[in-house]
TORLOLO-690315 format. One record per residue (C-alpha): residue number from 1; chain; x, y, z. Coordinates in pm, 1 decimal. Example, Ala and Ser with C-alpha at 12.3 -4.5 7.8 and 13.67 -1.06 7.14 Angstrom:
2
(1; 'A'; (1230.0; -450.0; 780.0))
(2; 'A'; (1367.0; -106.0; 714.0))
//
This chain:
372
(1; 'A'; (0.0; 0.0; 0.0))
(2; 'A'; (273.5; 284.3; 116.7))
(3; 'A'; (445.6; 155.8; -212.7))
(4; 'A'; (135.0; 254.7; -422.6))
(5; 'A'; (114.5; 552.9; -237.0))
(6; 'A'; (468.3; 703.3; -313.0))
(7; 'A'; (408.6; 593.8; -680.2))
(8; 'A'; (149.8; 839.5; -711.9))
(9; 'A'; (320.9; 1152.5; -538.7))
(10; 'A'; (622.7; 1064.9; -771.5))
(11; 'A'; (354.7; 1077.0; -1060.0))
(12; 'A'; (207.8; 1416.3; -944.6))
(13; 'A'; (549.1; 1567.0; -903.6))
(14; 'A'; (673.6; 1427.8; -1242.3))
(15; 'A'; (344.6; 1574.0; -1465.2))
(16; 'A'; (350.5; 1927.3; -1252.8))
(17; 'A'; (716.5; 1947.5; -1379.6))
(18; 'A'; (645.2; 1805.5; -1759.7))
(19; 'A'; (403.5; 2117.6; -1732.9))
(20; 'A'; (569.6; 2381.5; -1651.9))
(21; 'A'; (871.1; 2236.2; -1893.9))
(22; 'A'; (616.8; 2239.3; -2156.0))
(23; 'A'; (468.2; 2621.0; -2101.3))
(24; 'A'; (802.5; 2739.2; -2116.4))
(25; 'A'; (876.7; 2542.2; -2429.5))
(26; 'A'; (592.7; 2671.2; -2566.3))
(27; 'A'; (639.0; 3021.7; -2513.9))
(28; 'A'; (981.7; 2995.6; -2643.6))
(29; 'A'; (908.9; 2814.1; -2940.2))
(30; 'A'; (550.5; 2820.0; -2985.2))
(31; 'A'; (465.7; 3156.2; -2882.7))
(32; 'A'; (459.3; 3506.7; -3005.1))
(33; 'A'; (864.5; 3619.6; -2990.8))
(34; 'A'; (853.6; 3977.5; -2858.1))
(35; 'A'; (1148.8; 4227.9; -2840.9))
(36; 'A'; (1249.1; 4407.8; -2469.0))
(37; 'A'; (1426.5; 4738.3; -2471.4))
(38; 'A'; (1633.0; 4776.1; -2162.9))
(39; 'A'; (1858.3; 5067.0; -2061.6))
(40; 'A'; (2119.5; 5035.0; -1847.0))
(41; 'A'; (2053.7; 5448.4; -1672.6))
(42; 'A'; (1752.3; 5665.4; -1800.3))
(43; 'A'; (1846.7; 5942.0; -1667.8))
(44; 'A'; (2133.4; 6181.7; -1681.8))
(45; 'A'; (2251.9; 6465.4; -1519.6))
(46; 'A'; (2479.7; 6713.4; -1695.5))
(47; 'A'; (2548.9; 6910.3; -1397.9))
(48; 'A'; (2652.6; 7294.1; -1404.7))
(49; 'A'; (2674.3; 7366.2; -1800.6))
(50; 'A'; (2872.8; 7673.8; -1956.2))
(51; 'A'; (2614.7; 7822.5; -2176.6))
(52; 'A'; (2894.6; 7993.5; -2382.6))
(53; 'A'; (3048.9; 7663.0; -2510.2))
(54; 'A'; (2815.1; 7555.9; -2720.2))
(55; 'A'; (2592.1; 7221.5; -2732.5))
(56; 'A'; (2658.3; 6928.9; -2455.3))
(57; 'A'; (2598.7; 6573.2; -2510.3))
(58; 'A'; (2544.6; 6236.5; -2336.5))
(59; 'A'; (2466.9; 5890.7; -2443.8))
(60; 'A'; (2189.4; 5653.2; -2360.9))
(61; 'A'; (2309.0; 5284.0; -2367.1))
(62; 'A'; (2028.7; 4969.5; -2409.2))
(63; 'A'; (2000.7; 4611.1; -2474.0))
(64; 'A'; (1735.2; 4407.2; -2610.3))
(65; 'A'; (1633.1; 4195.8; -2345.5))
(66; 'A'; (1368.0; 4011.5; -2546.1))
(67; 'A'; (1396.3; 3696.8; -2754.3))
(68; 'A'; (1328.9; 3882.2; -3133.0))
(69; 'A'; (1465.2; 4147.6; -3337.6))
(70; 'A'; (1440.7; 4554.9; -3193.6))
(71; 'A'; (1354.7; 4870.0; -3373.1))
(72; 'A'; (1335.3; 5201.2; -3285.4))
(73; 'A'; (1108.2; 5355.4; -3535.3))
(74; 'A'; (1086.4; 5701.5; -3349.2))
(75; 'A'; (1247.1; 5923.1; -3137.1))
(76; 'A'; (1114.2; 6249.6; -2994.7))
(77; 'A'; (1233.3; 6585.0; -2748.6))
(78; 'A'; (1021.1; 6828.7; -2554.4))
(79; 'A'; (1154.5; 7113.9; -2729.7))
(80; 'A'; (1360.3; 7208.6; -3000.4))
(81; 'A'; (1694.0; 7274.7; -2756.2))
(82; 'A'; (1737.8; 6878.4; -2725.2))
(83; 'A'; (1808.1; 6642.9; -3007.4))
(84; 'A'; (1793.4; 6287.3; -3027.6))
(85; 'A'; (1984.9; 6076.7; -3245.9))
(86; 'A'; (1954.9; 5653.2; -3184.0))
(87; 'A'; (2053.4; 5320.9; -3345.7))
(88; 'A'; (1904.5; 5267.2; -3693.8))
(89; 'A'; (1968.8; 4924.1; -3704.2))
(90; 'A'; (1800.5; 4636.0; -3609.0))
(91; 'A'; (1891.6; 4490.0; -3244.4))
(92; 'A'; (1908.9; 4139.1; -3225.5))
(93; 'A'; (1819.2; 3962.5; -2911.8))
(94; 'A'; (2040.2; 4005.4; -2639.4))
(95; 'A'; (2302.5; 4234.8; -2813.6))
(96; 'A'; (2299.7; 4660.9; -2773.5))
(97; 'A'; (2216.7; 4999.9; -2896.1))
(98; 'A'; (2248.3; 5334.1; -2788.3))
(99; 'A'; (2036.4; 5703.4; -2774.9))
(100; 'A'; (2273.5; 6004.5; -2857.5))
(101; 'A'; (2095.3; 6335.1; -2673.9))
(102; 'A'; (2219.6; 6695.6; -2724.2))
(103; 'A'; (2123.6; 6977.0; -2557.0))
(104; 'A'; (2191.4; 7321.0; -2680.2))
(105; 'A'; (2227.1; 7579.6; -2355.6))
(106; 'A'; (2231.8; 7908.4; -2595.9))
(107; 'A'; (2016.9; 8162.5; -2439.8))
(108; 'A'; (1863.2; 7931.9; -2166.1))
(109; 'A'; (1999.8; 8035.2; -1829.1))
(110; 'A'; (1882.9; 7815.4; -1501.8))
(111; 'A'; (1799.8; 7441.8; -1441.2))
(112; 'A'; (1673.9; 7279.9; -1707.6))
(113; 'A'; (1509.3; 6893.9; -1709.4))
(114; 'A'; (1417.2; 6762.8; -2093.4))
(115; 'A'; (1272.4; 6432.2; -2183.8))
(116; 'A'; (1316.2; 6269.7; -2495.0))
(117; 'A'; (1087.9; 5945.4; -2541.1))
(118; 'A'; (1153.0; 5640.3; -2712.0))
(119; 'A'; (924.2; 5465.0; -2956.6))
(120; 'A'; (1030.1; 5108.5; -3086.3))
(121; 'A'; (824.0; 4741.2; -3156.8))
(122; 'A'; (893.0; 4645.4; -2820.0))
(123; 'A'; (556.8; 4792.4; -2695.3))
(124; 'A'; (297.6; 5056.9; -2780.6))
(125; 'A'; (413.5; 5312.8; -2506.9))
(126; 'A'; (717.8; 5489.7; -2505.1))
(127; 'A'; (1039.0; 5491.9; -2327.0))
(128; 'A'; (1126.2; 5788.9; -2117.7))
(129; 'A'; (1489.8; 5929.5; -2087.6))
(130; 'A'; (1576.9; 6228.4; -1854.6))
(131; 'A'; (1845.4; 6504.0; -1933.6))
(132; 'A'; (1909.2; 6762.7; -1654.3))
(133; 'A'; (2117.8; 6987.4; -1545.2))
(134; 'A'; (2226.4; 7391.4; -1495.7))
(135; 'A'; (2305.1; 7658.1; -1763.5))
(136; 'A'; (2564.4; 7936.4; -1612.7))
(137; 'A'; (2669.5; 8240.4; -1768.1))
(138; 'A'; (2879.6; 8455.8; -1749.1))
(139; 'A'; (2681.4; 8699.6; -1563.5))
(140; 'A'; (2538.1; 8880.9; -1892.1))
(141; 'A'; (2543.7; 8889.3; -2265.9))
(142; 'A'; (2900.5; 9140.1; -2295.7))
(143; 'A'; (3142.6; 9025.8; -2616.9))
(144; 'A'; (3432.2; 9059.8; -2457.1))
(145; 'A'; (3596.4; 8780.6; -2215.3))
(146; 'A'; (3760.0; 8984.4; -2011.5))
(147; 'A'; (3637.9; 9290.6; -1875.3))
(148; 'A'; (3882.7; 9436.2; -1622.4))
(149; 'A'; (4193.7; 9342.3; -1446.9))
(150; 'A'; (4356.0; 9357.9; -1117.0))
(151; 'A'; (4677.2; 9368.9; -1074.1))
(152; 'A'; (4795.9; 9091.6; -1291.9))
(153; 'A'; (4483.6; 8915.9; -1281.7))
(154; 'A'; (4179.8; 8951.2; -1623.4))
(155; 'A'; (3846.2; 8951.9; -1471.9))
(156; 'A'; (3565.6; 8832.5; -1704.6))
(157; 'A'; (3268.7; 9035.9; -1499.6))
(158; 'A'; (3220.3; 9398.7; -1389.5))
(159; 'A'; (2865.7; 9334.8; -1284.7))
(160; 'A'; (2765.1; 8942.3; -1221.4))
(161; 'A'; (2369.3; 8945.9; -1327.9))
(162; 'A'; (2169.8; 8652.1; -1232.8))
(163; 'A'; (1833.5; 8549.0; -1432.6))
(164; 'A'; (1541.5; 8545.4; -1231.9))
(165; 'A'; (1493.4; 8316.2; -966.0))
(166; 'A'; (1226.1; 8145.8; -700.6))
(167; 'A'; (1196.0; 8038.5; -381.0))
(168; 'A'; (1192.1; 7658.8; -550.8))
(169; 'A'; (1451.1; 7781.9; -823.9))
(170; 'A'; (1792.3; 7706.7; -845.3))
(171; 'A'; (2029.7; 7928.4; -1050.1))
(172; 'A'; (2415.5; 7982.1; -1107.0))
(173; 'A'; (2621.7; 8187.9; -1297.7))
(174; 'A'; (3017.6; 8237.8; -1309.6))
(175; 'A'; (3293.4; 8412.2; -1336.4))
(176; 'A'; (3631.2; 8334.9; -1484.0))
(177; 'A'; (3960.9; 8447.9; -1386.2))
(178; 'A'; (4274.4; 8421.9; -1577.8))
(179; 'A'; (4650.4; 8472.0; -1511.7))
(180; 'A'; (4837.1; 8567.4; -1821.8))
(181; 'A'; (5145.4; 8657.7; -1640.6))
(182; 'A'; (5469.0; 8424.6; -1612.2))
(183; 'A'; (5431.5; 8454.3; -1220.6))
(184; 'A'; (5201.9; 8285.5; -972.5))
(185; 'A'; (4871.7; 8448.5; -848.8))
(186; 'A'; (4709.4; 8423.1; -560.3))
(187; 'A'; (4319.6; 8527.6; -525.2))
(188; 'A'; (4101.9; 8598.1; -267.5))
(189; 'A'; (3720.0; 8646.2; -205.2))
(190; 'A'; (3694.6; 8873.4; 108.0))
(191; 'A'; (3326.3; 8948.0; 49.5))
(192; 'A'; (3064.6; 8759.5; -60.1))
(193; 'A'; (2677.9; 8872.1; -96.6))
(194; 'A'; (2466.6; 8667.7; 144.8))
(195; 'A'; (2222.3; 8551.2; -85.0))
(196; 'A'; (2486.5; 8356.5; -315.9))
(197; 'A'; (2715.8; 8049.2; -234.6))
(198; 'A'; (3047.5; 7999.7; -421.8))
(199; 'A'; (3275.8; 7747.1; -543.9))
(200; 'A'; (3612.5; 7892.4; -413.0))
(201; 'A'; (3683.3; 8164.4; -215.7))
(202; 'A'; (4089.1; 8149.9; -171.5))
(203; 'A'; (4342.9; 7964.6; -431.3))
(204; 'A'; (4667.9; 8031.5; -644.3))
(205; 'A'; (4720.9; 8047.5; -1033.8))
(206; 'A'; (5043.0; 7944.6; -1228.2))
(207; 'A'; (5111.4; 8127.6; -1510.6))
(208; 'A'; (4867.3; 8105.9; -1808.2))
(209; 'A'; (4617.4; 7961.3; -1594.0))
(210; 'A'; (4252.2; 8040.5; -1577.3))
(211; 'A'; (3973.9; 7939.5; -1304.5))
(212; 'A'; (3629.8; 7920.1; -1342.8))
(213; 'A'; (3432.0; 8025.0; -995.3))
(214; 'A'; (3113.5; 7937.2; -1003.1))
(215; 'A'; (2771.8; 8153.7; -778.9))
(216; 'A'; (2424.6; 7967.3; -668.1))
(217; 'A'; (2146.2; 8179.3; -619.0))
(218; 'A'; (2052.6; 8110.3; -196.0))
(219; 'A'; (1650.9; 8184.5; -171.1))
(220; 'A'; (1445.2; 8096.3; 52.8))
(221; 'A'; (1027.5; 8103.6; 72.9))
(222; 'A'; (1062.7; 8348.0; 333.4))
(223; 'A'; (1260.1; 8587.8; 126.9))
(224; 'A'; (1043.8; 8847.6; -17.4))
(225; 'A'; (1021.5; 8959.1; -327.9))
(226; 'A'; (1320.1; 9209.5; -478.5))
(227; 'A'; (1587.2; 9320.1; -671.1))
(228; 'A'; (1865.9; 9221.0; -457.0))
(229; 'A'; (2215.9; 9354.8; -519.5))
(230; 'A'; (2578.7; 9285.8; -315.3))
(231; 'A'; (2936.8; 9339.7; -380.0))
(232; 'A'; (3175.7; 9022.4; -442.8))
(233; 'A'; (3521.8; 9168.7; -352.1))
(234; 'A'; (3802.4; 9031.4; -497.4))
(235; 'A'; (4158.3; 9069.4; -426.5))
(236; 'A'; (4501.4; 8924.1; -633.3))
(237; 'A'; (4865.6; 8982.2; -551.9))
(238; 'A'; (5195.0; 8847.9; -729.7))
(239; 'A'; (5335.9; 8574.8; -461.4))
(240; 'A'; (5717.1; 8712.4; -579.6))
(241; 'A'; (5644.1; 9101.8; -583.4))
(242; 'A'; (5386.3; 9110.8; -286.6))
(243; 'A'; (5193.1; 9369.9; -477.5))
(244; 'A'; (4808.7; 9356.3; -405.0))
(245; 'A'; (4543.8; 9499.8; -573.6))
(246; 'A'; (4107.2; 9451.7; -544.5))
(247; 'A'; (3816.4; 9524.8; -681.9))
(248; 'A'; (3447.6; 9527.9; -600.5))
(249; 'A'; (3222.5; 9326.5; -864.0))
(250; 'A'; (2840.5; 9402.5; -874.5))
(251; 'A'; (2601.5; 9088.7; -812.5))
(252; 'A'; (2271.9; 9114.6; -875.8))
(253; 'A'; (1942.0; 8878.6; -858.9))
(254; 'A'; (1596.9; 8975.8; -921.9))
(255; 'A'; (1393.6; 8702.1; -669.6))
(256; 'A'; (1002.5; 8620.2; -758.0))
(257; 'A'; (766.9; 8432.5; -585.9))
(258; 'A'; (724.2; 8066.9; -675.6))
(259; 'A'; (380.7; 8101.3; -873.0))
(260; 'A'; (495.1; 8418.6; -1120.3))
(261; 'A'; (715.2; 8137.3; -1293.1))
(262; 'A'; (371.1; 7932.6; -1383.2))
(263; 'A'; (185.0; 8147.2; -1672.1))
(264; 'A'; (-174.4; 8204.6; -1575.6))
(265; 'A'; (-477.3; 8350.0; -1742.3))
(266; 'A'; (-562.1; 8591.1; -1459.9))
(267; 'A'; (-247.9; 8752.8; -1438.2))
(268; 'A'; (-97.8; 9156.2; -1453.0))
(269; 'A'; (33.5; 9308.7; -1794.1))
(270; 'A'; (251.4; 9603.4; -1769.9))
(271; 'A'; (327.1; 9852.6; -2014.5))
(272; 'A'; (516.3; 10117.8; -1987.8))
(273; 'A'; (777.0; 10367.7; -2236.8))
(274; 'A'; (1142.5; 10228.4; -2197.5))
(275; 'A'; (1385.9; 10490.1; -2315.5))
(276; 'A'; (1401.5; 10812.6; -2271.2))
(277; 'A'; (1678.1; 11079.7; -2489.9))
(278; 'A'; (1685.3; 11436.9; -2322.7))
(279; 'A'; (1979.6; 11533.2; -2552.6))
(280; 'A'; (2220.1; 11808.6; -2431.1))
(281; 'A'; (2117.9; 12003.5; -2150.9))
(282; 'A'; (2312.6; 12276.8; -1902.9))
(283; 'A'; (2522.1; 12150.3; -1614.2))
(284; 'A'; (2294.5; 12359.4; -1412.2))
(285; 'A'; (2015.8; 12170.4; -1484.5))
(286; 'A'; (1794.0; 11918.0; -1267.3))
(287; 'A'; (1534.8; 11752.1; -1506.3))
(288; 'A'; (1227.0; 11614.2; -1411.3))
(289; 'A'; (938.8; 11410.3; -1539.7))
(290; 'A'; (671.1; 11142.8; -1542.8))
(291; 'A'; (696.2; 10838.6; -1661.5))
(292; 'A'; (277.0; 10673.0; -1678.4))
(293; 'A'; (230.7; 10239.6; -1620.4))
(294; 'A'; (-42.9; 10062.5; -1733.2))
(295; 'A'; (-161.8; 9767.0; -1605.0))
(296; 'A'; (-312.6; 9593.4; -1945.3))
(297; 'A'; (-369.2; 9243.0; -1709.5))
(298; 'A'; (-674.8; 9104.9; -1536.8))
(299; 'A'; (-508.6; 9152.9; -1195.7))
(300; 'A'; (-320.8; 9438.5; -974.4))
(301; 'A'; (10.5; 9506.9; -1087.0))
(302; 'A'; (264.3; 9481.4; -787.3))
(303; 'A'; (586.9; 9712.6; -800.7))
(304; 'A'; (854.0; 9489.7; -597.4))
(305; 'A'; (1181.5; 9698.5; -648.3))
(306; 'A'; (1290.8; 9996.2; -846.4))
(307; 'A'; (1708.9; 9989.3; -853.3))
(308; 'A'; (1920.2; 10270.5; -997.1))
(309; 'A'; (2284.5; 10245.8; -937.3))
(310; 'A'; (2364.4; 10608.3; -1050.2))
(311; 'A'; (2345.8; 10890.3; -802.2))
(312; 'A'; (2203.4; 11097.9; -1128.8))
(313; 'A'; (1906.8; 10966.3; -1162.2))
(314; 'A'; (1615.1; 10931.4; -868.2))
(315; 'A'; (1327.2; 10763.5; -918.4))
(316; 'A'; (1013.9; 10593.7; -782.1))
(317; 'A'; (669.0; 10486.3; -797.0))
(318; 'A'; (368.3; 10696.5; -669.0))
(319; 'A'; (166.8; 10378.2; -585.7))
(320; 'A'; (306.1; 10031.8; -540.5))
(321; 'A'; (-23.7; 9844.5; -639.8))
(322; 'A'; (-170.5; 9935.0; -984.4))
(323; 'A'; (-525.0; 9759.5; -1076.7))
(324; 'A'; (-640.1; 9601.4; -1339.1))
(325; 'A'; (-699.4; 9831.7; -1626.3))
(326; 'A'; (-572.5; 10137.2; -1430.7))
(327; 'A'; (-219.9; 10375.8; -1485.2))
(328; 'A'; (9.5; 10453.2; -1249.5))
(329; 'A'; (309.9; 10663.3; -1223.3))
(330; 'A'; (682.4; 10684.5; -1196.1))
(331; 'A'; (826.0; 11004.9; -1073.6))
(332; 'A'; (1263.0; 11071.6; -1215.1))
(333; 'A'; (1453.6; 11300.6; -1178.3))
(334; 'A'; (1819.0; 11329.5; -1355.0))
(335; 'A'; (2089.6; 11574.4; -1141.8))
(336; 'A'; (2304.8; 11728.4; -1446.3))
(337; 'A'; (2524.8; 11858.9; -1204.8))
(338; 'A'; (2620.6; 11509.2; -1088.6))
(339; 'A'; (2658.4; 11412.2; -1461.3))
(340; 'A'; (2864.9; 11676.4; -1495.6))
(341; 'A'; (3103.7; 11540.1; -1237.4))
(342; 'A'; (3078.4; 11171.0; -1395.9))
(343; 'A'; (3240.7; 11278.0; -1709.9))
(344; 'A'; (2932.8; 11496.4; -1889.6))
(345; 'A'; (2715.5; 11211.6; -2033.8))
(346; 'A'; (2470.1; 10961.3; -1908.8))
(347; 'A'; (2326.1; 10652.8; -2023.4))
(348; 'A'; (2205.0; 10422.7; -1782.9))
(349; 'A'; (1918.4; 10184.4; -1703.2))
(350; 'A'; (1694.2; 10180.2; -1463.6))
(351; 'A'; (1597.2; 9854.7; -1324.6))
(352; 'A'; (1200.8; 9797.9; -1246.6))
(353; 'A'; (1100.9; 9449.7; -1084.9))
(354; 'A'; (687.9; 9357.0; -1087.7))
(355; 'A'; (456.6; 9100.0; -1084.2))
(356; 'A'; (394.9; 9059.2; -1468.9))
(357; 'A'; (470.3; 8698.3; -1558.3))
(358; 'A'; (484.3; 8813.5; -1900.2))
(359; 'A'; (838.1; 9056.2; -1770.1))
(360; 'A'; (908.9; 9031.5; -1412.9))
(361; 'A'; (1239.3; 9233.7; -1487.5))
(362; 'A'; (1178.0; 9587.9; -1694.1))
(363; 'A'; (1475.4; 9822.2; -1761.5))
(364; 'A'; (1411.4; 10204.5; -1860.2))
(365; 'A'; (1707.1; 10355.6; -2008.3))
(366; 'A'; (1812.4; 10758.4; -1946.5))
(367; 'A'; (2049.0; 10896.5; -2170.2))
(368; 'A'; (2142.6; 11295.2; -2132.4))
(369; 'A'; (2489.6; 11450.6; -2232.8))
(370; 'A'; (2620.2; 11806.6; -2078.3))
(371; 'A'; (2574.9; 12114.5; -2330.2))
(372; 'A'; (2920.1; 12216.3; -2390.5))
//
């Protein structure tokens, strides 16, 4: 009886395993072969990214993981900064492929996060790669690489300007320091503006040597909104001669609140005339004038910060708050006397930070020479 018995477990155990033998011969041999696309990362993160040298690049790397031939038929970007590029060829099982991305930082400032998606036989939805990363500048849009020196030492930036930025934003910009001499250099940051973090505040340059230092933007949700401006003071002396010499650079960095960086329907629209020519006028003179805002939106314009950084011109705004479909005013005044003193002509902007997602960051421009 017990012999009978373990006869039938053994048969039990022996057709449960000649069945599942058989599905998986079936599938393999009998069944529908279907291609697997498989990448090995599907994200990647470029980092901080010089917007000034041109397009940067990574590569996606994938195998086909299922048990018939892969195709990508179709490859697609959200925007026309990134470009895909992938593996024409058929992928045979188990062997690899690989998605070229570029993505061009030219006149795109701040984090950045792309995704290019993936279409192939392997399945009806797509893929989903990640680019991300951080596009410095050099502070502003000037031709020249190198605007000042100190001592020894070429300076790229007079004024370090950062694009706007939120509570929830992130941005950097730098600036680059070269020694051209045949002597060592040593450089120092004795100041640095509270709201900004940088990279390297003391270190030495051999000759010919240049050094990229690189500013984050430090908000935080309690900061209100404003134009805010500091002073990154730089010094540089020749380690042989001891001679020492510094500098003040300008930093600025117009902060927002988070929700003026998501477009909305009910929102302010501010226009306003941007340049203003008073020609030649006498030393003697103090002009004055009116400059009229309208708020063209469907909600109050807010006037956060209204920045001159010559002791010429005064200016400011009657009423902070404008409302919908209302004017407002800015009242200026340009001291002649004081352009006098700065050499006899003037032309300088006027910085004007509001609430219009449309242009958070407005410049008016005075221009006035001294009648000879």
């Amino acid at each position: 009886m017990k012999r009978i018995i373990r006869l039938g477990i053994l048969f039990l155990i022996s057709s449960v395993l000649f069945s599942g033998a058989y599905s998986l011969w079936a599938q393999g041999v009998m069944g529908e072969a279907i291609p697997a696309i498989t990448f090995a990362d599907s994200v990647h993160n470029f980092g901080l990214v010089a917007e000034e040298k041109g397009p940067v690049g990574c590569i996606f790397s994938f195998t086909n993981t299922g048990n018939a031939p892969l195709v990508i038929t179709n490859a697609t970007a959200d925007c026309g900064c990134t470009t895909p590029s992938y593996t024409r060829e058929t992928v045979e099982p188990g062997a690899k492929g690989e998605v070229r991305v570029s993505y061009n930082p030219e006149g795109r400032p701040g984090t950045f996060v792309k995704k290019v998606r993936i279409y192939s036989n392997a399945g009806e939805l797509p893929k989903e790669l990640v680019i991300k990363g951080n596009v410095t500048t050099l502070g502003g849009n000037e031709d020249r690489k190198y605007q000042l020196r100190v001592g020894g030492l070429q300076v790229s930036n007079q004024h370090l300007a950062f694009p706007i930025v939120s509570a929830e934003g992130e941005a950097a910009i730098r600036l680059v320091v070269n020694n051209p001499t045949n002597q060592p250099i040593m450089v120092r940051l004795r100041k640095v503006p509270k709201f900004v973090s940088i990279s390297k505040t003391e270190f030495t340059l051999a000759p010919n040597e240049p050094e990229e230092l690189y500013l984050t933007s430090l908000v935080s949700p309690k900061d209100k909104p404003a134009l805010r401006q500091g002073v990154l003071r730089l010094e540089a002396w020749d380690t042989q001669g001891g001679v020492r010499e510094r500098t003040d650079i300008k930093v600025s960095m117009p902060v927002v609140p988070d929700e003026l960086m998501i477009a909305t329907e009910m929102a302010p629209k501010m226009d306003l005339l941007t340049y203003f020519d008073f020609g030649e006028r006498s030393a003697t003179e103090t002009i004055k004038g009116r400059i009229s805002i309208e708020n063209k939106g469907d909600a109050p314009l807010e006037i956060y910060s209204i920045v001159s950084d010559n002791k010429a011109i005064k200016i400011k705004a009657k009423s902070k708050i404008v409302a919908a479909g209302e004017k407002g005013e800015l009242v200026y005044s340009v001291n002649m006397r004081e352009v006098a003193r700065q050499g006899g002509k003037l032309s300088q902007n006027v910085d004007i930070l509001v609430n219009d997602p449309h242009g958070p960051l407005r410049k008016v421009r005075f221009e006035a020479a001294v009648r000879k």
